[in-house]
Biotite code that builds the C-alpha atoms (Angstrom):
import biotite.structure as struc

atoms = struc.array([
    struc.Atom([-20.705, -6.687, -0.623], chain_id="A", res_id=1, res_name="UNK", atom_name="CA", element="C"),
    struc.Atom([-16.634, -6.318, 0.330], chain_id="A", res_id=2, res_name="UNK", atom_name="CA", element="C"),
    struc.Atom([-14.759, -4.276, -2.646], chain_id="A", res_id=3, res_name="UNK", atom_name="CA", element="C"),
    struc.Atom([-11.023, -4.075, -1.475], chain_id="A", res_id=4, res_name="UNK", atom_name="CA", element="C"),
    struc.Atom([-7.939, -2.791, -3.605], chain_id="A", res_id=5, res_name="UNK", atom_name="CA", element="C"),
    struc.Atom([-5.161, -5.309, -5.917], chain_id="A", res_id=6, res_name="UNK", atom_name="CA", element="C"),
    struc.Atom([-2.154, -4.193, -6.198], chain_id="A", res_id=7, res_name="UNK", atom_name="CA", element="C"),
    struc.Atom([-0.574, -5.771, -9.383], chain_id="A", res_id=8, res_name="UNK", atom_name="CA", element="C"),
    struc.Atom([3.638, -5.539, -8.994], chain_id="A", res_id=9, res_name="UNK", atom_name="CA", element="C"),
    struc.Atom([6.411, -6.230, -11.785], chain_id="A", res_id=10, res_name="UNK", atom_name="CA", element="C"),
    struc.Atom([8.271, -8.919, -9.476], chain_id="A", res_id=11, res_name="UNK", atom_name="CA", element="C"),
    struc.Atom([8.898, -7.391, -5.950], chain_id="A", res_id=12, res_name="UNK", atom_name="CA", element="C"),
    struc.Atom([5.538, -7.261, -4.551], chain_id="A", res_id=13, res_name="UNK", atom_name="CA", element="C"),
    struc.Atom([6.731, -9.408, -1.214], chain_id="A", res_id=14, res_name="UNK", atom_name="CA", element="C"),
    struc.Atom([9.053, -6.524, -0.937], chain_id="A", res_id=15, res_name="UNK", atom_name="CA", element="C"),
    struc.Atom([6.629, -4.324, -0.910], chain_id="A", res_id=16, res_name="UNK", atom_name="CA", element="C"),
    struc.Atom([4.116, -6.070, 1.713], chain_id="A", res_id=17, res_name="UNK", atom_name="CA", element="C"),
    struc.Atom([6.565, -6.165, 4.180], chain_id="A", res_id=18, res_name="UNK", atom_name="CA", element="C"),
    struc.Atom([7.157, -2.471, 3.720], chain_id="A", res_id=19, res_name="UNK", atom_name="CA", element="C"),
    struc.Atom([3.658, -1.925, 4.280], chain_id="A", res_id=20, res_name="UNK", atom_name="CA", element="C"),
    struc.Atom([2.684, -4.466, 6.847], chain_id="A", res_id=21, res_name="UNK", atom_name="CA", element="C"),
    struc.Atom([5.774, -2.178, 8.506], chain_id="A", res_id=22, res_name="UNK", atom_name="CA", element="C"),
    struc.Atom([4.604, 0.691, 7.859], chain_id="A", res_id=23, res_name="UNK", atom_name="CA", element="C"),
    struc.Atom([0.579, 0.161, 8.473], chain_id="A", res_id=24, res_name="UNK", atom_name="CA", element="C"),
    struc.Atom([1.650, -1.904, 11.199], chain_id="A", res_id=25, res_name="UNK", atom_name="CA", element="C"),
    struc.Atom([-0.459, -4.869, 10.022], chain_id="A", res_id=26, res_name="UNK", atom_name="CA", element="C"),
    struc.Atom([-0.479, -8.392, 9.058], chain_id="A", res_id=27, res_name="UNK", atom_name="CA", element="C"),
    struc.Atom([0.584, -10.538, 6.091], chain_id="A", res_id=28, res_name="UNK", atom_name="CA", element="C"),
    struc.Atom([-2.314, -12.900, 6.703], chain_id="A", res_id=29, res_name="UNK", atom_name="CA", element="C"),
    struc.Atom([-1.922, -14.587, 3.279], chain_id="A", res_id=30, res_name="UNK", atom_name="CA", element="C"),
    struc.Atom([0.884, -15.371, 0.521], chain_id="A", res_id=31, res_name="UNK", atom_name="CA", element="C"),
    struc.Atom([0.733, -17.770, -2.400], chain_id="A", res_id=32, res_name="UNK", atom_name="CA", element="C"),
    struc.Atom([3.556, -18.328, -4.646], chain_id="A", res_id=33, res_name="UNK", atom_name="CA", element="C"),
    struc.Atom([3.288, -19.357, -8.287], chain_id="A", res_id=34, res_name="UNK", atom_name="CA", element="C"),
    struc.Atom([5.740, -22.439, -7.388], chain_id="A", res_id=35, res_name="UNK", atom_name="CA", element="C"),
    struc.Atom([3.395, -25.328, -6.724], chain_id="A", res_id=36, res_name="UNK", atom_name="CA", element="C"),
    struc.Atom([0.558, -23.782, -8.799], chain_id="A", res_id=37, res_name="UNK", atom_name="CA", element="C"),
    struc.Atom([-0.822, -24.971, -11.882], chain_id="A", res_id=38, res_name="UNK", atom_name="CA", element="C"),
    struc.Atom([0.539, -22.141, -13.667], chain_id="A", res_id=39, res_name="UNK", atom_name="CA", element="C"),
    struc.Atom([4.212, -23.371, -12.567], chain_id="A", res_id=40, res_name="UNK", atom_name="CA", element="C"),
    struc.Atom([4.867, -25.035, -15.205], chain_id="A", res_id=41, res_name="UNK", atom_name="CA", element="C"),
    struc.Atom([3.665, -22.269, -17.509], chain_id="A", res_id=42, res_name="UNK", atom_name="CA", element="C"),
    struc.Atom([6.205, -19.741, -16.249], chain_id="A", res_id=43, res_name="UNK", atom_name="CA", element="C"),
    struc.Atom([9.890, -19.405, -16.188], chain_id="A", res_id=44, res_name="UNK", atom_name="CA", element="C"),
    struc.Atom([11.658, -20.637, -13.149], chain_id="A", res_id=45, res_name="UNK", atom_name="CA", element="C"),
    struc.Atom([12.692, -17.124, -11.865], chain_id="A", res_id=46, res_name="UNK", atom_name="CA", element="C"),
    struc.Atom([9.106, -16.181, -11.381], chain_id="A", res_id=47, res_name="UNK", atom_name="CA", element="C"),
    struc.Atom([8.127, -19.276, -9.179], chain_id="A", res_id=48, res_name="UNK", atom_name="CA", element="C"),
    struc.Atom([8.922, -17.603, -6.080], chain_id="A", res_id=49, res_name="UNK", atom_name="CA", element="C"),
    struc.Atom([7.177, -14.621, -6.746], chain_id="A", res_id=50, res_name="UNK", atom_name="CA", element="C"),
    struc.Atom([3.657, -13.589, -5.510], chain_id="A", res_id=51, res_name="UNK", atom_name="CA", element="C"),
    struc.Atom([0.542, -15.066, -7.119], chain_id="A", res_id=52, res_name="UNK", atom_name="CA", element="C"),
    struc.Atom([-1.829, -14.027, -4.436], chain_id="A", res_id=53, res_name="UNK", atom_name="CA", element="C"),
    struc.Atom([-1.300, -12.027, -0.965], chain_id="A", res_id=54, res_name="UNK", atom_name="CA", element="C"),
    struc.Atom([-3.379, -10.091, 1.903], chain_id="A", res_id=55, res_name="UNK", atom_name="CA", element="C"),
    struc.Atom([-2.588, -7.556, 3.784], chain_id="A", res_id=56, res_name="UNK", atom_name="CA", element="C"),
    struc.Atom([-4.844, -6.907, 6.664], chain_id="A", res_id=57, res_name="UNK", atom_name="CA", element="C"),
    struc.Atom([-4.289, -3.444, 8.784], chain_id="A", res_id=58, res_name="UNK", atom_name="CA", element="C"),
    struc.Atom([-6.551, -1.294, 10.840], chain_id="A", res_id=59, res_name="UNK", atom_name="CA", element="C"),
    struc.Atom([-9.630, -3.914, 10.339], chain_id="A", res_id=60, res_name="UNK", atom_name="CA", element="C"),
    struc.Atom([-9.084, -4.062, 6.502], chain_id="A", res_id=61, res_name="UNK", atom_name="CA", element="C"),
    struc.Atom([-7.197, -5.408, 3.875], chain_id="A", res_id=62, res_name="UNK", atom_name="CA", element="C"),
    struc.Atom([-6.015, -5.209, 0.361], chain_id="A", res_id=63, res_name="UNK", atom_name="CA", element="C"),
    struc.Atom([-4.899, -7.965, -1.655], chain_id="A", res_id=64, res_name="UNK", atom_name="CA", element="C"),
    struc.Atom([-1.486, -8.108, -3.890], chain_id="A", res_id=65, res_name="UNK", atom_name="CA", element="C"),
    struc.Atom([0.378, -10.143, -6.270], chain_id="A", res_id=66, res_name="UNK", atom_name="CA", element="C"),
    struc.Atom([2.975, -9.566, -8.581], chain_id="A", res_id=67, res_name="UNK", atom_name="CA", element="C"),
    struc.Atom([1.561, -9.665, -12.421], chain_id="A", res_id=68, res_name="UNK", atom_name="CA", element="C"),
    struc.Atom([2.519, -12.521, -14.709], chain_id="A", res_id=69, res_name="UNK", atom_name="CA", element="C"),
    struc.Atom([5.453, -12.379, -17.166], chain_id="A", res_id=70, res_name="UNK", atom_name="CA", element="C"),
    struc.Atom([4.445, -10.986, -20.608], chain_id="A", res_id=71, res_name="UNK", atom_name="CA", element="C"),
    struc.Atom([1.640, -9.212, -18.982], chain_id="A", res_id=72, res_name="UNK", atom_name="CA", element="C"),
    struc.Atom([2.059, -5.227, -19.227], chain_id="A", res_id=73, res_name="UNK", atom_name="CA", element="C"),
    struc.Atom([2.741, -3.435, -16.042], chain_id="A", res_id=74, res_name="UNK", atom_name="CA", element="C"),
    struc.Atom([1.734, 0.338, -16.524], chain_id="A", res_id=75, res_name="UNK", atom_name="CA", element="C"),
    struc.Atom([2.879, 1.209, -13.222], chain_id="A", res_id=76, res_name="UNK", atom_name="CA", element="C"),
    struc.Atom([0.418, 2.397, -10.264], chain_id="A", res_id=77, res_name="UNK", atom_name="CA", element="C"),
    struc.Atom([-1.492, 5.292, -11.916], chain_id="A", res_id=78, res_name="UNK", atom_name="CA", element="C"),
    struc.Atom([-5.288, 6.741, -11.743], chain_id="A", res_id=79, res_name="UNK", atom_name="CA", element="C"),
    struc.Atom([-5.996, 6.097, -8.059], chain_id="A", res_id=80, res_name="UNK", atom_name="CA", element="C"),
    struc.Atom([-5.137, 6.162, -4.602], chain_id="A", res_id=81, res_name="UNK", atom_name="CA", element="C"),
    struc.Atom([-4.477, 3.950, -1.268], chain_id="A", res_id=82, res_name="UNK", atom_name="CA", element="C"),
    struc.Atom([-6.372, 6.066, 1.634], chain_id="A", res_id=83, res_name="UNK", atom_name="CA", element="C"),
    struc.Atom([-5.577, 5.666, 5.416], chain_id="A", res_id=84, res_name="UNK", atom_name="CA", element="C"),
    struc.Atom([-8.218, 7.485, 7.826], chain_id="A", res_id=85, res_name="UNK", atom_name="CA", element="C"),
    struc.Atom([-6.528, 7.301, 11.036], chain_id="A", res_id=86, res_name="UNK", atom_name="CA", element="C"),
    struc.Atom([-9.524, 9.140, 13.467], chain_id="A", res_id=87, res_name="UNK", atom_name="CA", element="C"),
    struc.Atom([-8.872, 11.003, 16.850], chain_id="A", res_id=88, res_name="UNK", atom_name="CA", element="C"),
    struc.Atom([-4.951, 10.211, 16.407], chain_id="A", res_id=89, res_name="UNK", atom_name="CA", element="C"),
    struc.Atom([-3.106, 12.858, 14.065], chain_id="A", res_id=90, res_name="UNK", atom_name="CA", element="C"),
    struc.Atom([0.301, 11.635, 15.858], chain_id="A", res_id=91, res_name="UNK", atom_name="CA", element="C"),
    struc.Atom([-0.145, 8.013, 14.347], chain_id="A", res_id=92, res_name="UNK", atom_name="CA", element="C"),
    struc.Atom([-1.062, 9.375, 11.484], chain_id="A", res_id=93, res_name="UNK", atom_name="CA", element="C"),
    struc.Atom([1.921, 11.496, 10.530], chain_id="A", res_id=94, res_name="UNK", atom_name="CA", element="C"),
    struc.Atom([3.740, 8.028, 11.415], chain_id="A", res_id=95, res_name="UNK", atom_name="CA", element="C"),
    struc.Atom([1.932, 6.407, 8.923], chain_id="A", res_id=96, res_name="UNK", atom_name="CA", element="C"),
    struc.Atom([3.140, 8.921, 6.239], chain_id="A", res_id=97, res_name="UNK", atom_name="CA", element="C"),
    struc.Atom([5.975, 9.467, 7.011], chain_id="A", res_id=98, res_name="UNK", atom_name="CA", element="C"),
    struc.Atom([7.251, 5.648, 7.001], chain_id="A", res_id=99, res_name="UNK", atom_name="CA", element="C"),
    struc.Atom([5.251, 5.340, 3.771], chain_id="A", res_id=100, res_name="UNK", atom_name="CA", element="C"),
    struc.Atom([6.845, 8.412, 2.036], chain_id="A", res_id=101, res_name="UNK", atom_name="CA", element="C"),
    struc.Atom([10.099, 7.129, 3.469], chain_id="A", res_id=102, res_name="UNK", atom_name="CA", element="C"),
    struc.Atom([12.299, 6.807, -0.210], chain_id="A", res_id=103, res_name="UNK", atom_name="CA", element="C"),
    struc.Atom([8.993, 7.820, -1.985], chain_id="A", res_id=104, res_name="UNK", atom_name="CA", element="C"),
    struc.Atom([8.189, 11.419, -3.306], chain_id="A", res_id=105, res_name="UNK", atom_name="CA", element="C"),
    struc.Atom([5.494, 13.467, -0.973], chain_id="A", res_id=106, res_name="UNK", atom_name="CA", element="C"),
    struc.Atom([3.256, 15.472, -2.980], chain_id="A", res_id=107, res_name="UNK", atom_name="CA", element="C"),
    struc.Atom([1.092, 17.387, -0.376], chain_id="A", res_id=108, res_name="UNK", atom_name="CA", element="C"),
    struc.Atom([2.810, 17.558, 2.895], chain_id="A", res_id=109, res_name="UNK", atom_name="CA", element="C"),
    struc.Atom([1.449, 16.197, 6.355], chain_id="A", res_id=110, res_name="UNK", atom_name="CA", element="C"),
    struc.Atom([-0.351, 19.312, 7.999], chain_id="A", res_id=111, res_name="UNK", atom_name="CA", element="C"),
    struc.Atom([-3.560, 20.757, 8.973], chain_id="A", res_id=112, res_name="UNK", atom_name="CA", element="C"),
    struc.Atom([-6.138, 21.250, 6.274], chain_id="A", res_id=113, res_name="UNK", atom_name="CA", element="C"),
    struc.Atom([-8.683, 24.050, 5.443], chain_id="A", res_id=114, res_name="UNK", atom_name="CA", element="C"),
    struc.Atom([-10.998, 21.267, 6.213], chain_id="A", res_id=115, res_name="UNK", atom_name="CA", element="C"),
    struc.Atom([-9.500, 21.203, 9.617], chain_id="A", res_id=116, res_name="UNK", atom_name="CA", element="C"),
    struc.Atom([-8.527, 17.765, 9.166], chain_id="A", res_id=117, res_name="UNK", atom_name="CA", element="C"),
    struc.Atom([-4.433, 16.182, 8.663], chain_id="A", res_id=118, res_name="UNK", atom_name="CA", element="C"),
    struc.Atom([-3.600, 15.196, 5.917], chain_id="A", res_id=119, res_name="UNK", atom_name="CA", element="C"),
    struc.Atom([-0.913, 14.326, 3.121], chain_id="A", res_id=120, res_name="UNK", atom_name="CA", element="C"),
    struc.Atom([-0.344, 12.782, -0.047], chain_id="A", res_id=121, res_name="UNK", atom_name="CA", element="C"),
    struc.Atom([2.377, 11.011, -1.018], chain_id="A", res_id=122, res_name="UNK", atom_name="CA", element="C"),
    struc.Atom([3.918, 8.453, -3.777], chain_id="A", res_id=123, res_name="UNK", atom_name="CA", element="C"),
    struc.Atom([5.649, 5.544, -2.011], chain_id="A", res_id=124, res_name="UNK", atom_name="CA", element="C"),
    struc.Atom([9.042, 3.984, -3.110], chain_id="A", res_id=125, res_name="UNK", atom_name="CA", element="C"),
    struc.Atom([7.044, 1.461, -5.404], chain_id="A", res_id=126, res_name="UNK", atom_name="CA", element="C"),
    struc.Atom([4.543, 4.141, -7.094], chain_id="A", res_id=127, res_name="UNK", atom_name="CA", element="C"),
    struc.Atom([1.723, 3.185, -5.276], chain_id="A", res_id=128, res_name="UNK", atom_name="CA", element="C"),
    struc.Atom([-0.078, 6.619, -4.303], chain_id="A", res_id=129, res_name="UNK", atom_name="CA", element="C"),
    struc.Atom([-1.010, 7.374, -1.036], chain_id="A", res_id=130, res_name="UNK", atom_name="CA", element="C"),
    struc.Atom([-3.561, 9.957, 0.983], chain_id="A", res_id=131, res_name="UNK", atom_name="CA", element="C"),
    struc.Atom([-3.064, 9.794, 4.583], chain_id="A", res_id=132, res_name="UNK", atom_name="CA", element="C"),
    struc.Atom([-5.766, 11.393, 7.016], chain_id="A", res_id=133, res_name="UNK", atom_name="CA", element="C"),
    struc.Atom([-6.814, 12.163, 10.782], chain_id="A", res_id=134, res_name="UNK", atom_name="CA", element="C"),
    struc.Atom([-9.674, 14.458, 12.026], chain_id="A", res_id=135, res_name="UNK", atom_name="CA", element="C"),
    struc.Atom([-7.365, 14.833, 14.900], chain_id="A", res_id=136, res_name="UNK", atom_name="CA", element="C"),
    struc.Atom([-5.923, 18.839, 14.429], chain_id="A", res_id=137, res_name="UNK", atom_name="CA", element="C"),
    struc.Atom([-2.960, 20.033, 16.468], chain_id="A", res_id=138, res_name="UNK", atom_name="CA", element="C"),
    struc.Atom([-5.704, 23.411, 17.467], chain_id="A", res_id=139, res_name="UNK", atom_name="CA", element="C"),
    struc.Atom([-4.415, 25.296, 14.160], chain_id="A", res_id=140, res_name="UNK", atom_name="CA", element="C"),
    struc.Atom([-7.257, 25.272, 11.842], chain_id="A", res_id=141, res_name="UNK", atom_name="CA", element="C"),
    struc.Atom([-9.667, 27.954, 11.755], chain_id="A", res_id=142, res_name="UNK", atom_name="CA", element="C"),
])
């Protein structure tokens, strides 16, 4: 059994994957349009070149993506979280965030945990929430 994360967008979900292939420094390894679908026809023609169905694939694992239909409610990104585990490498991992939170809103800055772990939270320029983690320490925890 595989459970990965959908992403559901209102309309600028390609935006978005580039942003994170970019920032997660992965790869776009799939992206369907609703133009030459059978649901073309069913949908006005602004929405044809948006995303039916996309992967992202970073790090050895992947999350798929697609911007929601027209008509369909889009509640935003609420209720749960993206996490990144980044082990043995705290300096990628502050990367990571910090191109994520990059025109988002952080909500737990990047440092070292009671836990002795890094770690931050963040909400990303589309809403999508975001926990980014290393065991890697900088020596500071106790």
């Amino acid at each position: 059994m595989q459970i990965e994360p959908y992403l559901f967008f209102d309309g600028n979900c390609e935006v978005a994957l580039h942003f994170y292939r970019d920032c997660l420094g992965g790869d776009i390894t799939a992206l369907h349009r609703y133009a030459g679908s059978p649901m073309q026809e069913q949908l006005p023609a602004e929405w044809h070149q948006k995303v039916m169905h996309a992967t992202l694939s970073a790090g050895g694992r992947s999350f798929m993506a697609s911007d929601r239909m027209p008509g369909q409610p889009f509640g935003g990104h609420a209720g749960f979280s993206m996490s990144v585990n980044i082990p043995a490498d705290a300096e990628r991992a502050e990367a990571v965030f910090n191109a994520l939170a990059h025109g988002g809103m952080v909500t737990m800055p990047f440092a070292t945990t009671f836990w002795g772990a890094r770690f931050g939270m963040l909400v990303d320029r589309f809403g999508v929430q975001w926990m980014v983690n290393s065991d890697q320490t900088d020596g500071t925890a106790g």
